[in-house]
C-alpha positions in Angstrom: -50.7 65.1 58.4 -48.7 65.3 55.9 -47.1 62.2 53.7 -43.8 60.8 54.0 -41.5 61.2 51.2 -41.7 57.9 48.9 -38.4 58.5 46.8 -34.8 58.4 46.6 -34.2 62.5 46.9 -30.7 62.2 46.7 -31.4 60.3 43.2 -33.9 62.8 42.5 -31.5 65.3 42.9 -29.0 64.1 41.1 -31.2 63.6 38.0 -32.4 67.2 38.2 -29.1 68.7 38.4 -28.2 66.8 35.2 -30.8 68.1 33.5 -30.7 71.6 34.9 -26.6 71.4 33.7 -27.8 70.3 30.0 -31.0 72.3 29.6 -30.4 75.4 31.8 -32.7 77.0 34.3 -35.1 78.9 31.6 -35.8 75.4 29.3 -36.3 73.0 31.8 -40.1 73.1 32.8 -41.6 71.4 35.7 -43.0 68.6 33.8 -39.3 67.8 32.4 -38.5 68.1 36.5 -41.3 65.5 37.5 -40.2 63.5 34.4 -36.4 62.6 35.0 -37.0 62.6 38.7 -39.5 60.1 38.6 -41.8 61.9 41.2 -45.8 63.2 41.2 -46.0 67.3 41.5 -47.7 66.8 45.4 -44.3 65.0 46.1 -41.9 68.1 44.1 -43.8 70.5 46.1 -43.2 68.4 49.6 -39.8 68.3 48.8 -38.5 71.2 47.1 -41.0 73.8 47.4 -40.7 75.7 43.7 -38.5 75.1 40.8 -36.4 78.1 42.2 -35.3 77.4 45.2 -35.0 73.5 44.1 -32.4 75.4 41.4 -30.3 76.7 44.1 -30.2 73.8 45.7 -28.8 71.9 42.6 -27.0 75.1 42.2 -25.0 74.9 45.3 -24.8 70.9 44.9 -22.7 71.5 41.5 -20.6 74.2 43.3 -19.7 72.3 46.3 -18.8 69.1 44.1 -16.7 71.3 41.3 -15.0 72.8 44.5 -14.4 69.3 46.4 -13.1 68.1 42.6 -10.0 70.6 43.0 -9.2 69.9 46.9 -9.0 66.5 46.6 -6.6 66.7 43.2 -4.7 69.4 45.2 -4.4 66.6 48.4 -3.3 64.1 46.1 -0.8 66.3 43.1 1.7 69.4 43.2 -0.7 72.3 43.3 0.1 73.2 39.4 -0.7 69.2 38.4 -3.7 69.4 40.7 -5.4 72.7 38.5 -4.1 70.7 35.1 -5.7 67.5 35.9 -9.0 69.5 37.2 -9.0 71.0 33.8 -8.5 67.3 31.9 -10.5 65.4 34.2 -13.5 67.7 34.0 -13.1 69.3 29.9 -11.6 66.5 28.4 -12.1 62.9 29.8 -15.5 63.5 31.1 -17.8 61.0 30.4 -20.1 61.2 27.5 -22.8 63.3 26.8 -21.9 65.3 30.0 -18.4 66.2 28.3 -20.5 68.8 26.3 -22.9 70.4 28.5 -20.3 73.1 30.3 -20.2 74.2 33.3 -23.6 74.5 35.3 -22.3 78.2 36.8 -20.7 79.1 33.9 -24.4 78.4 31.5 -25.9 79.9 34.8 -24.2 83.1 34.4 -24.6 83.2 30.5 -28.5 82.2 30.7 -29.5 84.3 33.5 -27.3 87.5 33.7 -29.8 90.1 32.6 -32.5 87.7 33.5 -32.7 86.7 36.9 -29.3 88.5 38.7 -29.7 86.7 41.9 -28.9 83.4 40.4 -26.5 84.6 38.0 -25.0 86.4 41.1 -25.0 83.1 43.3 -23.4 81.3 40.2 -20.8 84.2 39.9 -20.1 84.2 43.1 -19.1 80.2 43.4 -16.6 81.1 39.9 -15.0 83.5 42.4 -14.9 80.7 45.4 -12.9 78.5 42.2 -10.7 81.1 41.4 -9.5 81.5 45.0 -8.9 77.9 44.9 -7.1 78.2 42.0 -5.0 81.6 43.2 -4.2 79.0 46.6 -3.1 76.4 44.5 -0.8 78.8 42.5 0.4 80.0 46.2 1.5 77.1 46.6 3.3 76.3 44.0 5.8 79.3 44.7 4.0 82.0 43.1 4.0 85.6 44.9 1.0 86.9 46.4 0.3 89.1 43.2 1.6 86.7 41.0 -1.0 84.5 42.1 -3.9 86.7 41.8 -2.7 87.4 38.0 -2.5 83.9 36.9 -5.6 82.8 39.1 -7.7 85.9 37.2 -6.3 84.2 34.0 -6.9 81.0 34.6 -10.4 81.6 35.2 -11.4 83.7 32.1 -9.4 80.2 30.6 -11.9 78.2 32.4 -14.9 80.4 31.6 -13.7 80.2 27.9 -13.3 76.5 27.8 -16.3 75.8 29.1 -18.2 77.3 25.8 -16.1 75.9 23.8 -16.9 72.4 25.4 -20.5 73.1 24.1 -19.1 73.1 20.3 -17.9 69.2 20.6 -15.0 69.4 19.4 -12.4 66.9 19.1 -10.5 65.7 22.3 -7.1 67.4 21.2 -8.8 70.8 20.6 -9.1 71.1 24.4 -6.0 69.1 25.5 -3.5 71.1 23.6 -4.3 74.7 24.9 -4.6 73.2 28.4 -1.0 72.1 28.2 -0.5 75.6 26.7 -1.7 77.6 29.4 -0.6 75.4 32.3 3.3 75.7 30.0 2.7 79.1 30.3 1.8 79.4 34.1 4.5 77.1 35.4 7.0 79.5 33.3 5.3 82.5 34.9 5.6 80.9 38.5 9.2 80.2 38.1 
């Protein structure tokens, strides 16, 4: 029989993903895994079968968080407000360290396209879930149909972009200024 699990997983979880986000898929070994998860390899295995399919799983974790991050501003803001304060919250006033490590399917694509094209596929895919959210959002806001798809299209390659550039550490205002740009621009475009 087999043992019970002896550890917080959702803890666990949560400090792979971290280091998944910062280190990326390739860099991160299973020893760094057992390491900031605080578990024995008997216990890894138990619970999350390989490093790959423990990936996805943090994978899909970062995707379904980044996707509920833009529903609830879009419950709580005009759908314009909601995308800008997506951007801010999560590029600009993101809390230390984190602020710099990107965004865990953008790096995924970058790291493994070429590599490994199921996971940059999965990672690609959830981008495209985002921009639907953001070509809904832009619906909303007044935009046609077309319109919509345009500035969505846009405002992804923006996001994609932005991420990188989060890697560089550069100053707050860097980031804050060609946010207000673009969303200038899109509200302009909308109306």
């Amino acid at each position: 029989m087999a043992r019970p699990i002896e550890f917080d997983r959702s803890q666990a979880v949560n400090r792979a993903l971290a280091l998944f986000w910062r280190q990326g898929y390739q860099a991160t070994t299973l020893a760094d895994l057992l390491q900031a998860m605080g578990i024995g390899r008997s216990s890894f295995y138990a619970a999350f079968t390989d490093k790959r399919t423990f990936f996805i799983e943090c994978l899909d974790l970062w995707a379904a968080r980044t996707l509920d991050l833009i529903e609830h501003a879009r419950a709580h803001r005009p759908p314009v407000d909601a995308l800008q304060d997506f951007f801010e919250r999560s590029v600009v006033t993101a809390r230390g360290a984190k602020a710099h490590w990107g965004c865990m399917l953008v790096n995924t694509v970058l790291e493994m396209a070429g590599v490994d094209e199921e996971l940059a596929g999965r990672a690609s895919h959830y981008l495209g879930e985002m921009q639907r959210v953001f070509q809904a959002c832009l619906r909303d806001a007044g935009a046609t149909p077309a319109r919509a798809e345009e500035l969505a299209a846009m405002l992804m390659l923006f996001n994609e972009g932005i991420r990188v550039s989060s890697r560089r550490r550069l100053p707050e205002a860097q980031h804050l200024q060609p946010i207000a740009t673009t969303f200038r621009l899109i509200r302009s475009a909308i109306t």
